[in-house]
PABADO-98993 format. One record per atom (N, C-alpha, C): x, y, z. Coordinates in pm, whole numbers, plus 50000, padded with zeros to 5 digits. Example, Ala and Ser with C-alpha at 12.3 -4.5 7.8 and 13.67 -1.06 7.14 Angstrom:
# PABADO-98993
513194943150780 512304955050780 513204967050780 512854977550708 513674989450714 512905000350787 
//
This chain:
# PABADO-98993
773199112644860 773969100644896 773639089044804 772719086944764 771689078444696 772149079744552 772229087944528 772519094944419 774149094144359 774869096844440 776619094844444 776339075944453 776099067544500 776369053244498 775679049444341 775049057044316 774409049444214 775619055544098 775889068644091 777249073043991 778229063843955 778529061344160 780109049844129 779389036644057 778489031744123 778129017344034 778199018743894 777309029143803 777629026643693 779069034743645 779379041643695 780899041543649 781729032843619 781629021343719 782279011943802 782359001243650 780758999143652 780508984843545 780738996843364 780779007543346 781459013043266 782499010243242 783429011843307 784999008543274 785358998343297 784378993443345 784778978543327 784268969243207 783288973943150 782668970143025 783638971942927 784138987142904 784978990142803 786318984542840 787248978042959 787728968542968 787888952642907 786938952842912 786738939342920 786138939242713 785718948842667 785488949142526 787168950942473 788018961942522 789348959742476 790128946142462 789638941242592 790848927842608 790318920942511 788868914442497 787968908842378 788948912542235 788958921742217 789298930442069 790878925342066 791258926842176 793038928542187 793808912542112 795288913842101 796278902542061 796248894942196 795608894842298 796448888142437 795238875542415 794318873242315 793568861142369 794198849942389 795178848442305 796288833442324 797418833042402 797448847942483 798628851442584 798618842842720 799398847142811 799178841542970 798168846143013 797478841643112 796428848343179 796848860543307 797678857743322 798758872243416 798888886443293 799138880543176 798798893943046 797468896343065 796938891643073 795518897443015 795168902043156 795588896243285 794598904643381 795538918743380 796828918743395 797458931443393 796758947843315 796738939843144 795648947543077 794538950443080 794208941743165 792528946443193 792348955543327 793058954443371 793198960343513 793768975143500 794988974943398 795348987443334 794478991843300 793498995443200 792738994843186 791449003443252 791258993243375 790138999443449 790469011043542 791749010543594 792439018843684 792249028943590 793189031443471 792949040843402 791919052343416 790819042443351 789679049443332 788759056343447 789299049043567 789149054343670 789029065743760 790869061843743 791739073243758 791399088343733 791369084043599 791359096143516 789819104943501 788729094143485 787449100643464 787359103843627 788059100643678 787539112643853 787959120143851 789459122543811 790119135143808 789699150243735 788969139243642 788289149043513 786809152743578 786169147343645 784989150643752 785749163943878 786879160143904 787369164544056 787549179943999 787679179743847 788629197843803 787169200343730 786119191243707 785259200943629 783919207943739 784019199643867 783159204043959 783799215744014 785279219744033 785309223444125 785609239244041 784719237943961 784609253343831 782779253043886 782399265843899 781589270044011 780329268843826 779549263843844 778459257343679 778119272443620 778069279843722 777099297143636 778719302443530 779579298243596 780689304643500 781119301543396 780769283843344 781399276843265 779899280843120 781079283743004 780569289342894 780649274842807 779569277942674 779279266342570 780349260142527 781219269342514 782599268442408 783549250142527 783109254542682 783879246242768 783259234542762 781969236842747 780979224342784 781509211442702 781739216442559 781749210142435 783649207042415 784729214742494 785899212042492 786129207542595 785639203042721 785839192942828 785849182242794 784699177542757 784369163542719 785099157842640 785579172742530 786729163142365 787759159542439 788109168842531 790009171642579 790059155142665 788989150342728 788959143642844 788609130042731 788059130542664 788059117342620 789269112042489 790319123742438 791149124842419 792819123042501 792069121242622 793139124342720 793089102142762 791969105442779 792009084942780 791929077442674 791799080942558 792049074042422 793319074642398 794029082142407 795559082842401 796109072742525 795999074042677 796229067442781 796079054442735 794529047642676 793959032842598 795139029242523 795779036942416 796299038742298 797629029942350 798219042142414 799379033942500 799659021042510 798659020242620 798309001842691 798208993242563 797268996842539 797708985742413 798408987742302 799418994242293 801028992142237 801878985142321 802198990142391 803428983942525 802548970142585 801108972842635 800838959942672 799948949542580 799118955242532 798778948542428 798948940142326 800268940342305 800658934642175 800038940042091 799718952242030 799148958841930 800388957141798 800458952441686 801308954341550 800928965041507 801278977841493 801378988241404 802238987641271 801718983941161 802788981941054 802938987540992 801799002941005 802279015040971 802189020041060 802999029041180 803689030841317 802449044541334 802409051341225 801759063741247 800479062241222 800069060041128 798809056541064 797839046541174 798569035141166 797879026241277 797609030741419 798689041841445 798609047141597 797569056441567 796959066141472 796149076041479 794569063841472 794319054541416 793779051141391 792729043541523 794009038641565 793899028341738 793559042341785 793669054241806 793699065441891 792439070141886 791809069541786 790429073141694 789029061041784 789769050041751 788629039341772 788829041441953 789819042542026 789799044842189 788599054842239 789299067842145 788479080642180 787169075842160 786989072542010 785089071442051 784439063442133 785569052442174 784489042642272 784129047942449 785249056642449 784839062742584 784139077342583 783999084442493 782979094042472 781579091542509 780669079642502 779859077242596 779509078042769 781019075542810 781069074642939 780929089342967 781579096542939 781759112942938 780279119742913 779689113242820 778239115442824 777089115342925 777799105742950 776559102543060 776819107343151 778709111343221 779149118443345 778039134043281 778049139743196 777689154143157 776299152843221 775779145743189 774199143043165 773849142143317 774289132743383 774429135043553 774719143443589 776229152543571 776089165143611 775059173743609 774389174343444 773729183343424 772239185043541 772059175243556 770679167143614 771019175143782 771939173543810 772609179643939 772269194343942 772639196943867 772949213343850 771389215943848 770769213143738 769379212143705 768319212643878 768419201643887 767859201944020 768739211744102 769379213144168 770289228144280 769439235044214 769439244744082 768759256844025 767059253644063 766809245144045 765259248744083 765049244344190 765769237244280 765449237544395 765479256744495 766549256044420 766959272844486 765879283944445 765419280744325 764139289144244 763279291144340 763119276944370 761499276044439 761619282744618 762869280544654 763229288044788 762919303544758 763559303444658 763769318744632 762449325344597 761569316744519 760089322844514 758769322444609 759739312244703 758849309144812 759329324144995 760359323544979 760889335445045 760289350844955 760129351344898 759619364144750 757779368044832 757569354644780 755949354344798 755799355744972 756609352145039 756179352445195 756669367445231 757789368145173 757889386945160 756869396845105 756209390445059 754989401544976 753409399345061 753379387745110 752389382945169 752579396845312 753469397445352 754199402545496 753429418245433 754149416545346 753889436945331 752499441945313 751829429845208 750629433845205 749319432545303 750299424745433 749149422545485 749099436245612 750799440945610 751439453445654 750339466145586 749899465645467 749349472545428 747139475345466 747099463745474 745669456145529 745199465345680 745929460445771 746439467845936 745559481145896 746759485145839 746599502645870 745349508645805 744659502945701 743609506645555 742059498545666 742489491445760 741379489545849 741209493046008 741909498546037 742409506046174 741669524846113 741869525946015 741559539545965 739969539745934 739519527145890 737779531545879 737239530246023 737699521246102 737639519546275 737519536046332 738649540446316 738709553346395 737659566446339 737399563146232 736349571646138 734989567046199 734619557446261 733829550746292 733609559746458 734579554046500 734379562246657 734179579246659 735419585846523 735339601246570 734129604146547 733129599746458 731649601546407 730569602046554 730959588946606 730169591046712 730529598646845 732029600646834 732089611246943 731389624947000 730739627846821 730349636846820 729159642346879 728479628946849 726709631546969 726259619146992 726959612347032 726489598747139 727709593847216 727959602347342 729369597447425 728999582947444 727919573847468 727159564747520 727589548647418 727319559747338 727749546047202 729209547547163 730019557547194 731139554547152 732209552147310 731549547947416 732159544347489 732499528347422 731089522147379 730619511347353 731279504447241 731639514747148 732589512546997 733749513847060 734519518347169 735609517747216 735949498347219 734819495447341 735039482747336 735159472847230 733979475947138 733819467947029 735589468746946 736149481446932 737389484146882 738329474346950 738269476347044 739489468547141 739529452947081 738499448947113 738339432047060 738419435346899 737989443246807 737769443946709 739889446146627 740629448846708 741949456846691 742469440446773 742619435646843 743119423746936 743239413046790 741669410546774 741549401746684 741989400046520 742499414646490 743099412246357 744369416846374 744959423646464 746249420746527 746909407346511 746159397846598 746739380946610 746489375146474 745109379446388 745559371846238 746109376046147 746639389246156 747149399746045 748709392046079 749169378646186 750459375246217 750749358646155 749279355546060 748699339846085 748979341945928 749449326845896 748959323645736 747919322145705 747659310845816 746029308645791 745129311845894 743739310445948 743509317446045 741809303746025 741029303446125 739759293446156 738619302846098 737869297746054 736479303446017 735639310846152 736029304146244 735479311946354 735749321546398 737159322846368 738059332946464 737649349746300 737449343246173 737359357146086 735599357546094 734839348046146 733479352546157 733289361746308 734469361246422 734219368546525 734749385446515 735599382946413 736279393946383 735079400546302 734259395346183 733099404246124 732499405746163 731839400846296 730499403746370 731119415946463 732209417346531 732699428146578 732689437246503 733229438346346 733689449246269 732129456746239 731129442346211 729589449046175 728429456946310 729199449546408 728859455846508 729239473446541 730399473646541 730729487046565 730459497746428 730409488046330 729639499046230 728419504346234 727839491346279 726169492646304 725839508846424 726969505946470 726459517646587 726739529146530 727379532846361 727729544646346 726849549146243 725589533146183 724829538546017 723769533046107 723599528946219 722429526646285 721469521946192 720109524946200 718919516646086 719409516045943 720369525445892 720969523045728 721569512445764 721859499445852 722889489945813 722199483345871 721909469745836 721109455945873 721869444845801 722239433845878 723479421145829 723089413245860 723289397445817 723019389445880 723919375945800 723929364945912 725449355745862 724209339945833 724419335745714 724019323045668 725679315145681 725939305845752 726989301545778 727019281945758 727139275445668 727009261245695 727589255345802 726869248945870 727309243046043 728589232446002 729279227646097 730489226146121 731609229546039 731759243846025 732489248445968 733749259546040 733649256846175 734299266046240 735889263146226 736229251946240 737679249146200 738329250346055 737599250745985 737869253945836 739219264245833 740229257845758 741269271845787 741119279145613 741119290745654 741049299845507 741939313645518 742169319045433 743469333845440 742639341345546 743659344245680 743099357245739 743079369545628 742019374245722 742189394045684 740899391445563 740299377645522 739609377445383 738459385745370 737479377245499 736199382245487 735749395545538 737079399645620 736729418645632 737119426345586 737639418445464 738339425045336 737459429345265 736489418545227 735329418445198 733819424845251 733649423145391 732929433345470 733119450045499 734559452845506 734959466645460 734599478245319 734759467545194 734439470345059 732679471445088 732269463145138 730539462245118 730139474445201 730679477845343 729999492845418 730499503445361 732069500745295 732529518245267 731839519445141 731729510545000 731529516444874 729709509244845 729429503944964 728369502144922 726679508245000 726829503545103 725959508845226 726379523745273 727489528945281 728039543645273 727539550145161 727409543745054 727249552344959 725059554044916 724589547045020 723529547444967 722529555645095 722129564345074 720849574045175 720279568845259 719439557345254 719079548245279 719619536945351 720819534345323 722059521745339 720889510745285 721569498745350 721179484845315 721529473445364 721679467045304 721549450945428 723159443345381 723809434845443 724649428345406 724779412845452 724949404145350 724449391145384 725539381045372 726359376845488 727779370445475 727009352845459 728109341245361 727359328545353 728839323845299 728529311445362 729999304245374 729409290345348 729829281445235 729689268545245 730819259645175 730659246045214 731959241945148 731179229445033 731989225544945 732059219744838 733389208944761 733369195244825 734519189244847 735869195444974 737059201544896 737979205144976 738229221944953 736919231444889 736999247444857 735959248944922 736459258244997 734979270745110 735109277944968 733409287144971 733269293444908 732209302445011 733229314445024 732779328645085 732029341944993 731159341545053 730269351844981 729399365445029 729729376245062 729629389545074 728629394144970 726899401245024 726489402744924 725479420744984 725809429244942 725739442344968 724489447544871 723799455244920 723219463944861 724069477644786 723799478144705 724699489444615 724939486144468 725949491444431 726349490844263 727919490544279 728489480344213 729659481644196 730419486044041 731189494344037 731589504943960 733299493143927 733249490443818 734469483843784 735979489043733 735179503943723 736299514443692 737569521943725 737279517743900 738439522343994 739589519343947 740679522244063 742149520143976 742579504943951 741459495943991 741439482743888 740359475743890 740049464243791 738849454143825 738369453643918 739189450444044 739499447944208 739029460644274 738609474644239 738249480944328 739719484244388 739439493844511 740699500744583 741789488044642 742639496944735 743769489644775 742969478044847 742279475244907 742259465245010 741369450644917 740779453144779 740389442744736 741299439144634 742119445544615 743359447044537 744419440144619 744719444444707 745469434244773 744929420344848 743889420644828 742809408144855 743509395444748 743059401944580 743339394944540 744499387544485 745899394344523 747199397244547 747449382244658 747179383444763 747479374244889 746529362444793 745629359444746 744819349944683 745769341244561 746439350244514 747289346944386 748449342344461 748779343344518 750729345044591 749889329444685 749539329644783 748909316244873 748669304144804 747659308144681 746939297944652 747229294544500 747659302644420 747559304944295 746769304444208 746539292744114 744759292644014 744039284444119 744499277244237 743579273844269 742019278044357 742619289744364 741679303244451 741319310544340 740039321344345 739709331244303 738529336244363 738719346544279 737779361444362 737389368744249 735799370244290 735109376344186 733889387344202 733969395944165 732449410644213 731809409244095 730229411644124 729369411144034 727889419244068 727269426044025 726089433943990 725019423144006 723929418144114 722819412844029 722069413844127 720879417144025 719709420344101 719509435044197 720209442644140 720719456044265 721219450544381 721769447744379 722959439944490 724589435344410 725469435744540 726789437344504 727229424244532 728119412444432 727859399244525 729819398744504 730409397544607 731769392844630 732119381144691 732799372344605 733359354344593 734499350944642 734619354244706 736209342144737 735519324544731 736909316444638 736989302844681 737849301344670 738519292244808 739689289644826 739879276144859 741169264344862 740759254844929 741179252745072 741129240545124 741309243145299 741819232345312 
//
C-alpha cells in the first residue's frame, strides 16, 4: 500500500515536471494564460493516461514469461508512443513552426522521446524491485516449507533408529532377569512417552531432554549393569534453556552402542551442559575410540541426521563435533537458545 502511494506521487510530480519543462521550452510564453494551462494540462493527462495504460498491459503479462528481447522493446514502443502523443500537442497546441515539416517533426519527435525515457526507467526499476522482492519472498517460503519438510522426515527417521536399541535392550533381559525387565518395561514406557511428545516439538527444555537421558541411561544401565557408569555435570539454572529435541540422546545412543557396547569392560559416560552468552554447549564424553570411517565423518544414521537437523534449524550458527582424547570419545553440540 505504502509502496503504490509512493509510485503515484512520483509519477504524479514526473509528468508534471516534464510538463511544465515543455511549456518552459514551448512558443506559448507570450500566449494567453488559458493556452498555456490547456498545454500543460494536455500534457500531464497525457502522460498519465498513457504511462498507466502502459503499466495496466505490462503487469498484466505474468514476469516468468516476459523474455529480454520485451524488456528492452516495451520501454522503446512506450516511450515512442508518448513522444509522438508530446509531438502532436505541440504542433496543434503549441505553436511549434516546423519550417522543414518533416525534418523538424522527426527532430521534435526525437527530443520528446528522450525526455520521457527516464520516466519509463524508473516505472522498470520499480517494477523490477517488485518482482525482485515476490521471488525471494516466495524463495524463502519455499525453503522454509523444504527445511520443515526434511526436519519432519528426519526426525520420522530418529523414532524408529531409537525405539529399536530400546527393544534390544528389553529382549536381552528377558532372557534371565524377568525382575529387571519388568522394570525396563517401565523405564520404556516413560522412556517412549517422552520422545514421542519431543520427536512432535521444534524445540524442546533442557529438562524435559535431560529426563529423557536419565531414563534412556537408566534402562540401559539395567542391560550392561557394572560395564555402564554415567553421570550428569549440568550448569544450574538451565532447565528452561530451549535446544533441538532428539539432541542429547542422539548423542547418548552413539556413546552406549559404538562405544561402551563395544568395550569388555564398558565404561563411564559423562553428559555437561553449560552456557556461554546466548549458545548451550552440550557435551557427551564416552569411553571408547571413535572410528571416522563409517559411511561419514558423522558416524551412522542417527549422528548423521543429528547433524542434518543442526544445519537445516540453525545453520553456521550451530555445530557438532567428535573427537578422540585422552582414550575417551568427546561429542559437541553448540547451539544457540
Amino acid at each position: 500500500m505504502v509502496k503504490n502511494i509512493w509510485f503515484w506521487l512520483i509519477q504524479f510530480f514526473c509528468w508534471l515536471f516534464i510538463a511544465f519543462i515543455a511549456l518552459s521550452y514551448s512558443p506559448l510564453q507570450d500566449s494567453d494564460t488559458k493556452s498555456q494551462i490547456v498545454f500543460f494540462l494536455s500534457y500531464l493527462f497525457v502522460g498519465l493516461t498513457i504511462g498507466n495504460t502502459y503499466r495496466y498491459i505490462f503487469e498484466s503479462i505474468n514476469p516468468d514469461d516476459i523474455t529480454t528481447s520485451q524488456i528492452l522493446l516495451y520501454p522503446f514502443l512506450g516511450s515512442c508512443l508518448i513522444g509522438l502523443t508530446f509531438t502532436l500537442i505541440d504542433v496543434t497546441l503549441g505553436q511549434f513552426a516546423l519550417k522543414n515539416p518533416m525534418i523538424d517533426f522527426l527532430i521534435l519527435l526525437f527530443e520528446n522521446t528522450w525526455v520521457v525515457i527516464p520516466c519509463f526507467f524508473f516505472y522498470h526499476l520499480y517494477r523490477f524491485s517488485i518482482i525482485y522482492q515476490d521471488r525471494k519472498q516466495r524463495t524463502i517460503v519455499a525453503e522454509n516449507l523444504l527445511q520443515i519438510s526434511e526436519l519432519e522426515n528426519l526426525k520420522k527417521q530418529l523414532n524408529p533408529h531409537f525405539l529399536f536399541n530400546a527393544l534390544n535392550s528389553i529382549k536381552a533381559l528377558t532372557l534371565f532377569d524377568s525382575v529387571k525387565a519388568r522394570e525396563s518395561i517401565i523405564q520404556l514406557s516413560d522412556l517412549l512417552r517422552l520422545s514421542l511428545n519431543l520427536g512432535e516439538q521444534q524445540r524442546a527444555t533442557l529438562s524435559e531432554e535431560l529426563k529423557l537421558a536419565e531414563n534412556y541411561l537408566a534402562l540401559e544401565k539395567l542391560r550392561f549393569d557394572n560395564r555402564l557408569s554415567y553421570e550428569f555435570n549440568i550448569e544450574r539454572d538451565l532447565d528452561n534453556v530451549l535446544i533441538m529435541p532428539m539432541s542429547l540422546n542422539t548423542l547418548l545412543e552413539n556413546a552406549v552402542k559404538h562405544g561402551i557396547g563395544q568395550l569388555k569392560l564398558g565404561g563411564k559416560i559423562t553428559t555437561s551442559a553449560f552456557t556461554d552468552k546466548n549458545i548451550i554447549t552440550i557435551t557427551v564424553e564416552n569411553s571408547g575410540f571413535y572410528d571416522p570411517k563409517p559411511k561419514n565423518r558423522f558416524g551412522g544414521i542417527g549422528l548423521e541426521n543429528l547433524h542434518k537437523r543442526l544445519e537445516l534449524q540453525f545453520g553456521n550458527k550451530a555445530s557438532f563435533t567428535i573427537e578422540n582424547k585422552n582414550k575417551m570419545v568427546i561429542s559437541t553440540i553448540k547451539m544457540p537458545f
